[in-house]
N, C-alpha and C positions, 0 to 999 in steps of 0.2 A: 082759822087761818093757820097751818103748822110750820114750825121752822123748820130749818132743814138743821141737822145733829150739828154740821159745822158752821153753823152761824158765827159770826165773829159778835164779841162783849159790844154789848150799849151804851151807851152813856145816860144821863139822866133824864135829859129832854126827849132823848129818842124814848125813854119807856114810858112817858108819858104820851106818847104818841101811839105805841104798843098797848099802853093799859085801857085807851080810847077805845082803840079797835078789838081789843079782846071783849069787851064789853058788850059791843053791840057794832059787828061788821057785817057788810063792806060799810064805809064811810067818805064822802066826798073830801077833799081839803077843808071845803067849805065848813062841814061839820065839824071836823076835828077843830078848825080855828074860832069857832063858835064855842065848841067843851072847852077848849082848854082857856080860852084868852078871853071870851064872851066878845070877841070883835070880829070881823069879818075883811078887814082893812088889805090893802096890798102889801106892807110889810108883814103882815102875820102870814097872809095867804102864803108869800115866798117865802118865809122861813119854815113853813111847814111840808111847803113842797121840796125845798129842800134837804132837811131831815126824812121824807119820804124817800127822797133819792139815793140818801145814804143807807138809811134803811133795806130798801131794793137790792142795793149789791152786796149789802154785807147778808144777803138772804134771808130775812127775818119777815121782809112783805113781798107779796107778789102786786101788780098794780094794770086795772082795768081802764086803760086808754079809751077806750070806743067810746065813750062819750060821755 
């Protein structure tokens, strides 16, 4: 997954989120909230989705909708 050169700085959770997928991408929410938390719950699920989202605009992930 490459950044783009003007990515904006991360903060810590987000590069845990980053060091997931550098790992071993593409990855579901699901998976990420499974490495990182060993839980799958709806509070992890949203707070991972939305550090993806944050992620997305500051250009560091790209993100496969289709299903």
């Amino acid at each position: 997954m490459p950044k783009k050169e003007s990515a904006e700085p991360v903060s810590g959770t987000e590069l845990q989120i980053l060091d997931e997928l550098w790992k071993d991408a593409p990855k579901t929410i699901r998976e990420i909230c499974d490495a990182l938390y060993g839980d799958t719950s709806a509070s992890f699920y949203a707070t991972v989705q939305s550090l993806l989202d944050r992620l997305e605009k500051k250009g560091w992930v790209t993100r496969d909708r289709s299903g």
